[in-house]
MARVEX-565560 format. One record per residue (C-alpha): x, y, z; residue in three letters. Coordinates in pm, whole numbers, padded with zeros to 5 digits, always signed. Layout:
N
XYZAla/...
end
This chain:
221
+19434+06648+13966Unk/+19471+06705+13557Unk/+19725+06915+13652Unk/+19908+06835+13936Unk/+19953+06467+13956Unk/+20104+06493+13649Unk/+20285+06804+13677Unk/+20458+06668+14004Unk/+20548+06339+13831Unk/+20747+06561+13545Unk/+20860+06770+13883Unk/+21023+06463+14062Unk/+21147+06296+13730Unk/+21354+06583+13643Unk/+21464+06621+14063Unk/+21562+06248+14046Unk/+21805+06303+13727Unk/+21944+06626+13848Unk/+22063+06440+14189Unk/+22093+06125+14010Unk/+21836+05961+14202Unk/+21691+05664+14042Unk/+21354+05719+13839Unk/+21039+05629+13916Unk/+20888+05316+13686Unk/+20517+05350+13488Unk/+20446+05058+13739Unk/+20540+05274+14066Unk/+20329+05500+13952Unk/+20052+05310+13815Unk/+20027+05117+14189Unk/+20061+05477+14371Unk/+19805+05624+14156Unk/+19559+05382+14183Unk/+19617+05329+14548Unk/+19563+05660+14619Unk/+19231+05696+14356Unk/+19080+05436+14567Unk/+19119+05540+14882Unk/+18988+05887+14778Unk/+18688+05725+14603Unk/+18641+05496+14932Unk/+18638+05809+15100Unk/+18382+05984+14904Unk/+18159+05706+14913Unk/+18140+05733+15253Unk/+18076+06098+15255Unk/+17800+06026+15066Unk/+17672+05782+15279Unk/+17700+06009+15603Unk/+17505+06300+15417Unk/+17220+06077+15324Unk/+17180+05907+15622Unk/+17308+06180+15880Unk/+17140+06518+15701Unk/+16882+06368+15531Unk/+16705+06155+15721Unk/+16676+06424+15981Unk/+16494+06628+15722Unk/+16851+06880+15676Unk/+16835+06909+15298Unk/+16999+07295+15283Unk/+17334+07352+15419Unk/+17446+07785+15410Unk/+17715+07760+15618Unk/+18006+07568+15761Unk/+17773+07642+16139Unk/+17497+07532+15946Unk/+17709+07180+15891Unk/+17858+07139+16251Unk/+17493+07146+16376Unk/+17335+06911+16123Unk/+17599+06632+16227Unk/+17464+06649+16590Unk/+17271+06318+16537Unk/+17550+06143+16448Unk/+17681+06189+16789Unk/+17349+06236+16991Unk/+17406+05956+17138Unk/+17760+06101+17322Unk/+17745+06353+17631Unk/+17748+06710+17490Unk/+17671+06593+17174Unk/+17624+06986+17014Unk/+18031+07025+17113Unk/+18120+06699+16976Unk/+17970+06757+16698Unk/+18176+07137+16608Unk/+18461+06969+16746Unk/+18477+06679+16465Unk/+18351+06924+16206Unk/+18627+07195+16286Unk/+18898+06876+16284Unk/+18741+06795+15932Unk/+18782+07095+15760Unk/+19084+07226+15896Unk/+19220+06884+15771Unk/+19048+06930+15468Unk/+19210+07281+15420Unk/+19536+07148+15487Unk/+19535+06926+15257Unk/+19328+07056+14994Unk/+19420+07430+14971Unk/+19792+07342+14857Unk/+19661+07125+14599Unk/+19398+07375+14478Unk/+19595+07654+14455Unk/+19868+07429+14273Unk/+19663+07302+14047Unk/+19567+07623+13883Unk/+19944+07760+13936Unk/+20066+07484+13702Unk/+19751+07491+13515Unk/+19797+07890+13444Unk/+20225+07850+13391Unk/+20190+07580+13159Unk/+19995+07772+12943Unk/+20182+08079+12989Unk/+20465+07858+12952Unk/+20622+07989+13285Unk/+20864+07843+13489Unk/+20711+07586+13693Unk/+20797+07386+14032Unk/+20771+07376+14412Unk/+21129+07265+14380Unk/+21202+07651+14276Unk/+21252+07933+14511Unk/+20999+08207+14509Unk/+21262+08456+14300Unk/+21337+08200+14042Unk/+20953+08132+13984Unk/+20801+08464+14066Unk/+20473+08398+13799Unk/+20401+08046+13948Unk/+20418+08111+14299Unk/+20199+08457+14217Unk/+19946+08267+14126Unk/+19944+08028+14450Unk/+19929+08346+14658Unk/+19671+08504+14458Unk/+19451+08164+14460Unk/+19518+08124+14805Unk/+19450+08544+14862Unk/+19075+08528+14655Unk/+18941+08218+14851Unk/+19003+08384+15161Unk/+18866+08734+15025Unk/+18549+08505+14869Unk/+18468+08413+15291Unk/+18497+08785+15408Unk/+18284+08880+15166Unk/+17996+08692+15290Unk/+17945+08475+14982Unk/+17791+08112+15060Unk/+18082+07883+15119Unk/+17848+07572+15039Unk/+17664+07704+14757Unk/+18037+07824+14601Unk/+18144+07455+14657Unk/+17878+07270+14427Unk/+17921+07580+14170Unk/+18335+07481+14151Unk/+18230+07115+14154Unk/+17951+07153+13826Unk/+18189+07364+13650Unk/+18447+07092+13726Unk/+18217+06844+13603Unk/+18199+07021+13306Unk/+18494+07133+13212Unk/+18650+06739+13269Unk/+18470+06675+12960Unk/+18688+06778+12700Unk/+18962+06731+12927Unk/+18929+06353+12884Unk/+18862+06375+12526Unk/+19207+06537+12513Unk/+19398+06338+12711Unk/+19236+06027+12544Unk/+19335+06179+12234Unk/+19730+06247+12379Unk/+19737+05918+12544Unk/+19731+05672+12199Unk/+19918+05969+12035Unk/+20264+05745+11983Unk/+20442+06079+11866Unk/+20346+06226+12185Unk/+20387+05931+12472Unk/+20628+05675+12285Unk/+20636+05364+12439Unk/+20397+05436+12748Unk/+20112+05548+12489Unk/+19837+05411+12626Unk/+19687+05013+12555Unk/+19345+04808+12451Unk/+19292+04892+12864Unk/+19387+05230+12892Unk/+19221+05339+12599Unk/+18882+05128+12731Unk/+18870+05293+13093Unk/+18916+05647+12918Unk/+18642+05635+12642Unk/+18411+05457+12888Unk/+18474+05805+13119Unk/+18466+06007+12918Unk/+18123+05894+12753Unk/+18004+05861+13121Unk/+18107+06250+13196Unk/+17940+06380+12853Unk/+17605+06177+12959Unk/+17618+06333+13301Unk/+17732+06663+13193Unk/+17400+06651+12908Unk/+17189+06524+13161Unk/+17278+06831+13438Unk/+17240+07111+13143Unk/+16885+06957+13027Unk/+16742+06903+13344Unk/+16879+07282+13423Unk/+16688+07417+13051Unk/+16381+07213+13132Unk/+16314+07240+13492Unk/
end
């Protein structure tokens, strides 16, 4: 999300002055970003509340597969005729919603991620021939996830891997964009206030702390 929320908002600024569309305000944005950061932290809340309650109160601590998964939420739905099918049913729904969702922005991510350092040409609003670099790396990202699952590698285990190095790696990430965000050279007028600046040192000293915590309990265990 480093990447492509703010990639897209640079995307449909320069759409809306091409077509003379009017531009989006700091406040539009503001109120769509945090709507949508709350209903995606809502979400995971209750993700987490499922697992613990679901998976491990019925003693399911190790997940391999996506089978593995469908089979461990049978209690939720033990209570429902045929609860085994219910329970692959909702799971299949899940991830194939997941997938549709989350491959597009995935694979974007690292597509903008990868062309702005390359400085490539950049945008879904260009055709495949007038961004060939960009849209290569979609296809290959797309290409390697689904060669990583014929392979036989653990889905699960490759999930929490991405995730830590995620964790991780959004550590100097912040300090960076903290650093860019009071930069008045760099943002002008929308550089970043007494609030902004608040929320982003308090993350980013609350990322470093986890971030310490996850490589000393991984040297010392």
């Amino acid at each position: 999300m480093f990447f492509w929320q703010s990639a897209e908002e640079v995307e449909e600024s320069n759409y809306a002055q091409n077509h003379d569309k009017k531009l989006r305000t700091i406040g539009e944005i503001r109120e769509d970003t945090s709507i949508g950061m709350s209903v995606s932290q809502i979400g995971s809340w209750f993700m987490i509340i499922t697992a613990a309650v679901v998976l491990h109160e019925n003693g399911v601590v190790n997940i391999g597969t996506a089978a593995d998964a469908a089979k461990a939420l049978e209690p939720l739905v033990q209570g429902f005729p045929h609860a085994g099918t219910v329970a692959k049913v909702l799971f299949a729904i899940g991830v194939i919603g997941m997938g549709l969702l989350g491959i597009p922005v995935l694979a974007g991510s690292v597509a903008y991620a990868v062309s702005d350092a390359f400085n490539w040409r950049e945008g879904l609003d260009y055709k495949l021939k007038e961004a060939k670099q960009f849209y290569g790396v979609i296809i290959f990202a797309t290409v390697a996830g689904w060669l990583i699952t014929l392979v036989g590698i653990d889905p699960i285990k490759s999930l929490v891997f991405a995730a830590v190095i995620n964790g991780l790696v959004a550590v100097p990430l912040i300090f960076l964009i903290a650093r860019i965000s009071r930069n008045t050279e760099v943002m002008g007028e929308l550089a970043g206030r007494a609030l902004s600046r608040t929320m982003l040192n308090i993350a980013f000293v609350v990322m470093l702390l986890c971030a310490l915590m996850l490589i000393g309990t991984t040297i010392f265990s």
